[in-house]
LOVO-735600 format. One line per field, with one value per residue (C-alpha): residue number from 1; x, y, z. Coordinates in steps of 0.001 Angstrom, whole numbers, padded with zeros to 6 digits. Layout:
! residues N
i c(NUM ...)
xx c(X ...)
yy c(Y ...)
zz c(Z ...)
! end
This chain:
! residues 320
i c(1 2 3 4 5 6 7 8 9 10 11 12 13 14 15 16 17 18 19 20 21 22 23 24 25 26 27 28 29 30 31 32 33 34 35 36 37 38 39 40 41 42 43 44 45 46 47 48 49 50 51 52 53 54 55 56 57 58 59 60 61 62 63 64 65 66 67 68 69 70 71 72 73 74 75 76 77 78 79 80 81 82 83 84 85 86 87 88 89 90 91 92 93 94 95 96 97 98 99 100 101 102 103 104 105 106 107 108 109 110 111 112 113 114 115 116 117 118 119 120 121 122 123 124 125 126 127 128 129 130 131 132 133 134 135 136 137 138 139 140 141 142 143 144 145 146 147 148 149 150 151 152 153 154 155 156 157 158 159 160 161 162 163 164 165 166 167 168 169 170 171 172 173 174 175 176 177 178 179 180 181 182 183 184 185 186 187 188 189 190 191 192 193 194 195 196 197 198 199 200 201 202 203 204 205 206 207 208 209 210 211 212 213 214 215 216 217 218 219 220 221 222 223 224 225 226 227 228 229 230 231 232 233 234 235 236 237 238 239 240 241 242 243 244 245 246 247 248 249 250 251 252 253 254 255 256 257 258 259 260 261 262 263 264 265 266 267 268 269 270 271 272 273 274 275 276 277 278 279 280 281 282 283 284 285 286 287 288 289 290 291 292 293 294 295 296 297 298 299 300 301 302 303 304 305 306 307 308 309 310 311 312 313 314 315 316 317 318 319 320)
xx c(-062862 -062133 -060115 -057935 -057493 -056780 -053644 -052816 -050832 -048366 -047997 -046789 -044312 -042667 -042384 -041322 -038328 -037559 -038178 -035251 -033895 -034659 -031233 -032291 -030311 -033171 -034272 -030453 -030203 -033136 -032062 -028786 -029920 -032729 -029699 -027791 -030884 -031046 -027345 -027779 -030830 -030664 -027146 -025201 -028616 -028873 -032372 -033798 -032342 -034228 -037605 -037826 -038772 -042158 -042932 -044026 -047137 -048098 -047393 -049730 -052673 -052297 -051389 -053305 -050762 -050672 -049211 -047103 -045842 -045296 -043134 -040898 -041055 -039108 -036717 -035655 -036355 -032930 -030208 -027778 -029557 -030737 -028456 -029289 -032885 -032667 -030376 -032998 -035698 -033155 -033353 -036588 -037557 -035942 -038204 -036173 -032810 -032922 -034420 -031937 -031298 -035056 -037554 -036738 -037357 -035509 -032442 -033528 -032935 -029642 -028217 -028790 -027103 -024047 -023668 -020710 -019311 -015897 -014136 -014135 -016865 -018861 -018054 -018736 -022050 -023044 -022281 -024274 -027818 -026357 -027794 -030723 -031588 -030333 -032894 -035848 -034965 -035036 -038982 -039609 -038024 -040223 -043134 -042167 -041920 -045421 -047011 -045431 -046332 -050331 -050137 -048832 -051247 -054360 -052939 -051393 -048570 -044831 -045020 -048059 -047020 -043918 -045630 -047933 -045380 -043378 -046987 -047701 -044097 -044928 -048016 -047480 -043070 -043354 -041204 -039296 -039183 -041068 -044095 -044404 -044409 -047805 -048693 -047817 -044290 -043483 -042145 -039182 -036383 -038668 -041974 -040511 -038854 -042070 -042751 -039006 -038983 -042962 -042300 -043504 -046464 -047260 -047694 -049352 -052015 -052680 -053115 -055808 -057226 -057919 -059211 -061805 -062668 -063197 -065691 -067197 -068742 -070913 -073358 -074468 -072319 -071745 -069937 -067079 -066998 -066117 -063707 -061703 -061454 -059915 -057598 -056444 -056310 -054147 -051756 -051452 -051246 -051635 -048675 -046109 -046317 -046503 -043672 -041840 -042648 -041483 -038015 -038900 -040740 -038164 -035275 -037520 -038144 -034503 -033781 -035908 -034708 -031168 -032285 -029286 -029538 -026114 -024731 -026973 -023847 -022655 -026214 -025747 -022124 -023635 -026260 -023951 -021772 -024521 -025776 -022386 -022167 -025538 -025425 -022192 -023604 -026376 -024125 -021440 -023528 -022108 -024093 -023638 -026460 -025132 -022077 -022790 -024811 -021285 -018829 -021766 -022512 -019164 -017978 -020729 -019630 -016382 -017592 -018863 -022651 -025341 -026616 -029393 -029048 -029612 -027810 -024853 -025133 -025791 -029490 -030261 -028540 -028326 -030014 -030114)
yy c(037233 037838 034964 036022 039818 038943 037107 039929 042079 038967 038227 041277 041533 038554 039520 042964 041591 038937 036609 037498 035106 036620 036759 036108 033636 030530 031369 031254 027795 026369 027943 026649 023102 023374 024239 021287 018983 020037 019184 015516 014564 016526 017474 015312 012729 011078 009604 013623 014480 011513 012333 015634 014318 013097 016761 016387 014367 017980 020202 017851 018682 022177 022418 018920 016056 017946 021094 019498 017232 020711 021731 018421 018310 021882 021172 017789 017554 018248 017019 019166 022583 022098 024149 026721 026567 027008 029835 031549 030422 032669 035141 035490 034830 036516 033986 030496 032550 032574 028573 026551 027734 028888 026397 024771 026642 024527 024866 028490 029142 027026 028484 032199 031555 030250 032757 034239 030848 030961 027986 024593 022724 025656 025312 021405 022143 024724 022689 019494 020892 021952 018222 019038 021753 020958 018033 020700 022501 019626 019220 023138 024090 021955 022638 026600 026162 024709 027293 030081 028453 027984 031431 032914 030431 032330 035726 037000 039193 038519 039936 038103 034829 035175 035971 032744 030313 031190 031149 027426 026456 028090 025958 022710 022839 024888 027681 028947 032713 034233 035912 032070 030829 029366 030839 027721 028119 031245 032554 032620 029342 027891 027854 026822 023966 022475 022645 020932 019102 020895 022852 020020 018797 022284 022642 019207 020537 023566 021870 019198 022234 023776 020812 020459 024199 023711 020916 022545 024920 022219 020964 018664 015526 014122 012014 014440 015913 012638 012063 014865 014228 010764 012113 014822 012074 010296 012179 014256 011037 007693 008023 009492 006898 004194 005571 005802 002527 000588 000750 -000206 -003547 -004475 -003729 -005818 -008480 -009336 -008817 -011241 -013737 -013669 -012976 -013692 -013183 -011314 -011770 -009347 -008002 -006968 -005315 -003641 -002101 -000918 000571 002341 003790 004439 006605 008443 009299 010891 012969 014315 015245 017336 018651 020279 020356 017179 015215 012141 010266 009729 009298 006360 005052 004963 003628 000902 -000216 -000177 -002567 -004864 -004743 -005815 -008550 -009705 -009003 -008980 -005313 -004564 -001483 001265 -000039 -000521 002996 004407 005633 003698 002257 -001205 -002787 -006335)
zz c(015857 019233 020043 017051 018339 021720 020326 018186 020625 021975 018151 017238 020494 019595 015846 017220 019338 015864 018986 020897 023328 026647 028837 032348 034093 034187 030310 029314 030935 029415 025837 026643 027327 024363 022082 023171 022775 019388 018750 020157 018390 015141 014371 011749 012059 008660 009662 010517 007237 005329 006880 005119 002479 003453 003884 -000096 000772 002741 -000310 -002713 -000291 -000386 -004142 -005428 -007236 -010494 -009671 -007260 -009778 -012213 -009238 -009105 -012658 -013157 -010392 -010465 -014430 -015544 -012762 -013800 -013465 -010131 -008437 -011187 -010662 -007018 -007280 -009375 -006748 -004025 -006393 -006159 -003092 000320 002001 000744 000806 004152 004392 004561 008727 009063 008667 012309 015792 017487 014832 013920 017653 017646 015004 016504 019745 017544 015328 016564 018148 016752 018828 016575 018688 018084 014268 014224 015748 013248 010363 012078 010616 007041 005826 007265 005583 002362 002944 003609 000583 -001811 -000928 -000089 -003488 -006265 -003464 -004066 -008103 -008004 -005794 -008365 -011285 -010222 -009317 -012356 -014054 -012237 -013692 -010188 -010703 -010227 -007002 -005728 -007500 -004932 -001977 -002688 -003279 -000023 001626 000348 001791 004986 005727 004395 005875 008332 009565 012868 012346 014609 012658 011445 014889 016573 020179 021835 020559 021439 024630 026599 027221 029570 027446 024507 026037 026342 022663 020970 017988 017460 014281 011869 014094 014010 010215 010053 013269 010825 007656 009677 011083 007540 005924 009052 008286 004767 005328 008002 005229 003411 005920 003627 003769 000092 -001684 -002580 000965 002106 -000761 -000161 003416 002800 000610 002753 005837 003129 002384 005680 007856 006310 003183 006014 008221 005767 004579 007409 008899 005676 007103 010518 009026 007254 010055 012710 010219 009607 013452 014270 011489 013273 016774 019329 022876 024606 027741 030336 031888 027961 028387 031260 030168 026703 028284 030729 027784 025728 029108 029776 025655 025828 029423 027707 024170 026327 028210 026096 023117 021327 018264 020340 019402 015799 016677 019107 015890 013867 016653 017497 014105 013104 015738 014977 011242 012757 015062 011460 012660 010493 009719 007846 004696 007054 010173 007683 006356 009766 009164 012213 015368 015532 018906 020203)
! end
């Protein structure tokens, strides 16, 4: 329709320029300080890497359980060929050769403006998202399988069967290229600095947004309308953050089992650190937040505090 056209023209401009980062002096400082944003919250962040994997509850909406479970089935079936079966996926598919750096704007965008960064901080920063992505492709590869596999199960050709499974990953993981990009995203340093950390929310907005649009159709409410609703609510919102939250229960459980209460001037000083470690991860582009998790949980574990399994393994800085 209209609305659609009308966005048409900006679309294709970004796509045009591959979303080039403009170059004026107040976009390169907000790129610049989006980039180092990035670093601190994302780089080396074991937690970021974890939550990836609720992605999967997206893909089972978009391809229902069985085929999704055809997808983890072929990928994760036999342990040992997985590398083998995602090198064959690459093979295949342009699209999830180039995933592993791509399905992020915010890291997409990172990784551009250190492409060429030789110097070793630029290097350490570079390799800070590698877990992340690895992370991505262990749910955007079995979600990729099952997309081809449906499709060459409705007779599409090899071709087509391709272009649907990298589709299907698209909208239920996301992507940062900028043809994949939604309007709100797109822009120069400043507008996009508005939108960080939106790349997910964006794919999870466009999946609600289809199921809505898919109901809309029957104006009759039934029984299966409703149904289908509550499973997509399910599995879009409800099994993520039940997921997610299990942790949290269990961490604030067991913190509140051995609650202690600390000095406030001990407060105070961590608090001041804590404040001087973070101001100088965003400013020279440092992964500081995870690394205040290891030097704080370490020296707890050698105060002999109590951590619980993911303070211990660093998942999750431990707090007073």
């Amino acid at each position: 329709g209209e609305y659609v056209y009308e966005d048409m023209r900006p679309w294709l401009g970004n796509v045009a320029g591959s979303g080039q980062l403009t170059t004026d002096a107040g976009s390169k400082l907000f790129n610049a300080l989006r980039k180092n944003t990035t670093i601190v919250n994302m780089a080396y962040k074991l937690s970021t890497a974890i939550v990836q994997r609720l992605g999967m509850t997206q893909s089972i909406e978009i391809l229902g359980l069985g085929w999704a479970m055809t997808g983890i089935q072929e990928f994760y079936g036999n342990p040992s060929q997985v590398f083998k079966k995602a090198e064959e996926v690459m093979q295949k598919s342009i699209f999830m050769r180039n995933r592993k750096t791509s399905f992020d704007r915010d890291v997409n965008d990172a990784m551009r403006m250190l492409t060429h960064g030789t110097s070793v901080l630029e290097q350490i920063q570079k390799w800070g998202f590698e877990h992340i992505g690895f992370m991505d492709l262990s749910i955007s590869m079995p979600t990729w399988l099952g997309a081809y596999r449906k499709a060459l199960s409705e007779n599409k050709s090899e071709s087509d069967a391709v272009s649907e499974a990298d589709s299907v990953v698209r909208m239920t993981q996301g992507n940062g290229t900028a043809k994949d990009l939604a309007m709100i995203q797109q822009g120069d340093g400043r507008k996009k600095s508005a939108t960080l950390f939106y790349s997910a929310f964006s794919a999870m907005y466009n999946l609600m947004r289809r199921r809505r649009n898919i109901s809309r159709r029957e104006e009759e409410i039934t029984v299966k309308k409703v149904a289908l609703n509550l499973q997509s609510l399910m599995y879009m919102v409800v099994m993520p953050a039940v997921l997610g939250a299990v942790t949290d229960i269990l961490n604030a459980t067991e913190a509140v089992a051995g609650l202690t209460t600390d000095p406030a001037d001990a407060l105070v000083n961590e608090s001041f650190y804590k404040t001087m470690v973070m101001g100088a991860g965003y400013y020279f582009g440092l992964p500081s937040r995870q690394l205040w998790t290891l030097q704080n949980n370490t020296m707890d574990l050698i105060n002999g505090e109590s951590l619980t399994f993911p303070e211990a393994i660093m998942l999750k800085e431990r707090r007073d």
